[in-house]
N, C-alpha and C positions, 0 to 999 in steps of 0.2 A: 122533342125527341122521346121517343117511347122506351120502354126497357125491354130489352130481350126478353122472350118470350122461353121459361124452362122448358126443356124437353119433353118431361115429365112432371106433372100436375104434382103441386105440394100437397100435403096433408098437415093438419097441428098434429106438434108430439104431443104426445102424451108419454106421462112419465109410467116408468116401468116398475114391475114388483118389487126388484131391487133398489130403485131408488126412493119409493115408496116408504119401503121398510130403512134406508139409512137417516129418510127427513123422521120418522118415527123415532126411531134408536136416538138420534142426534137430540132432538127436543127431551124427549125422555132424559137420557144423563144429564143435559144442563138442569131439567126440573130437579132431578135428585141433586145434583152440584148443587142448585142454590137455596134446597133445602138442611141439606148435611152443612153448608158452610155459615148459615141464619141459626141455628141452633146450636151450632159450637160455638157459637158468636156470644150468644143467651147466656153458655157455662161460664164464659170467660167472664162475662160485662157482671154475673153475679161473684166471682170469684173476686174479682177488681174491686166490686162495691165494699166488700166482705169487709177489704183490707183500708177505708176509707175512717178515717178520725171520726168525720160526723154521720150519725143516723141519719139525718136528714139528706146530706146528700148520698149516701147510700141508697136511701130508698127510691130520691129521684133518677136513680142509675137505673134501678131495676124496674121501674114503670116507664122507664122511657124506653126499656132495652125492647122489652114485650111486642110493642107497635112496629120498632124496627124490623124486626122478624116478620113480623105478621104481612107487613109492607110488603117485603121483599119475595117471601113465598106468594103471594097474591098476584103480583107482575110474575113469579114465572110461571105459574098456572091458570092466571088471565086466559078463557077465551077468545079466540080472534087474533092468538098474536101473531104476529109473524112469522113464519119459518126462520132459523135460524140461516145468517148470511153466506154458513159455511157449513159441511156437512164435516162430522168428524171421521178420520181415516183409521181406526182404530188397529194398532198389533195385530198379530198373530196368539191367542190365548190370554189377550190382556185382562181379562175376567178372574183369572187367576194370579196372573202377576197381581192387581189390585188387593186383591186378598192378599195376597202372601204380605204386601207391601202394608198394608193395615195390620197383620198380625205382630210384624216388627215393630213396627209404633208403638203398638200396644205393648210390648214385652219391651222395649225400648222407657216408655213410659214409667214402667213399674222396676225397671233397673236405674233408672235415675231418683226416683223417691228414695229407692232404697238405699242408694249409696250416697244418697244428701241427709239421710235420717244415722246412718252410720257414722258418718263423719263427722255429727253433732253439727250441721251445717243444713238446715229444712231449709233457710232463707233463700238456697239456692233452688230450691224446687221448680220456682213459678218462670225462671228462665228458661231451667232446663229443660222441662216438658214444652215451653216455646218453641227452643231449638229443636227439637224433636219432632214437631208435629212440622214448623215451617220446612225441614231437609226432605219430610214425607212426601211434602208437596211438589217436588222435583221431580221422582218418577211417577207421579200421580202425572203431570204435566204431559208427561210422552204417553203413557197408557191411555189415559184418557181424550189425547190430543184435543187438550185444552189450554194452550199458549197463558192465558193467563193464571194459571195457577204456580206458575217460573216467578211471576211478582210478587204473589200472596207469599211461595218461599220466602224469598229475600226478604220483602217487610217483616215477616215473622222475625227474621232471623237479628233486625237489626233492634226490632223491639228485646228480642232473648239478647243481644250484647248493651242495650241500654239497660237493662236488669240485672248483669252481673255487672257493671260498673258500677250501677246504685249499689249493689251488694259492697262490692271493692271500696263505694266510699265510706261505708258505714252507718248507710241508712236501716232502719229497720223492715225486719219481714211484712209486716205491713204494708210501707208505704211500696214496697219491692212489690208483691202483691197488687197491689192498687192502680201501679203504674203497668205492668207486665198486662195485668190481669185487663183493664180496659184498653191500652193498645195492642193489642191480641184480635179483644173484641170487634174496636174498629176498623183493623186489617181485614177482619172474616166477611163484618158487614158490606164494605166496599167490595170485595173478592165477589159476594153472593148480590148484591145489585147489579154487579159488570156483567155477571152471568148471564142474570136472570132478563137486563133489560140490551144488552148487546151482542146475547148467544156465543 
């Protein structure tokens, strides 16, 4: 049995300007997502080390952190990859929400040093700018309509209440540092692989 015959002769699609330019736009932000999230990664994992008893293993922090980064920026700017499996549906002026939504952070940022330097209490620093940066990443989620950056919140966040517990129990800003400061890192690193190698 044969298949009906269309009425009218098919043609291949071919993709349009418009979709052209969103498979563009859409690789573009993951590239930049999985570069911004590999180099916040870098600050942490050297802040983390900072706070570590031994030089030794400090330093094997920060020579390990280096490759991480470099890895992960490299798979997202890899030639040949694959279009991303979903294109991103972005807002209406989300270019500006983002900004406005980064400018709080930042001033979010510098009102929490400040009122942990006041309070004669810094050891809560390395949470608080956690919690700060992981909340950020909640309307980053929707602007960006990047699904995964709603997990990178949360793990931030659970890492910033493992950090004011260590606080709570009595550990020192160090070790609070140490612990905050490399699981921050390894939140960001996972965050910027997922990106970069699942779109």
């Amino acid at each position: 049995m044969t298949p009906p015959t269309p009425a009218t002769p098919s043609t291949p699609a071919t993709p349009s300007a418009a979709t052209a330019e969103c498979v563009s736009l859409t690789r573009s932000l993951r590239r930049r997502g999985t570069l911004v999230l590999s180099l916040f990664a870098v600050v942490w994992a050297f802040a983390g080390a900072s706070g570590l008893a031994s030089s030794g293993a400090a330093l094997a922090v920060e020579i390990i952190a280096v490759p991480l980064t470099a890895v992960a920026i490299a798979l997202a700017y890899r030639k040949g990859a694959a279009p991303s499996p979903r294109m991103v549906n972005l807002p209406e002026n989300w270019a500006r929400a983002v900004g406005i939504v980064n400018v709080v952070e930042v001033a979010a940022i510098f009102a929490v040093i400040a009122a942990s330097n006041a309070s004669g209490h810094p050891e809560f620093i390395p949470a608080a700018i956690a919690l700060v940066v992981g909340l950020h990443f909640f309307p980053l989620a929707r602007f960006y309509d990047q699904w995964q950056y709603r997990g990178t919140a949360v793990l931030l966040g659970i890492v910033a209440v493992a950090g004011f517990a260590l606080v709570a129990a009595g550990l020192s800003g160090e070790s609070v540092r140490a612990v905050v400061g490399l699981g921050s890192a390894v939140v960001l690193w996972v965050s910027a692989y997922h990106v970069a190698v699942k779109g």
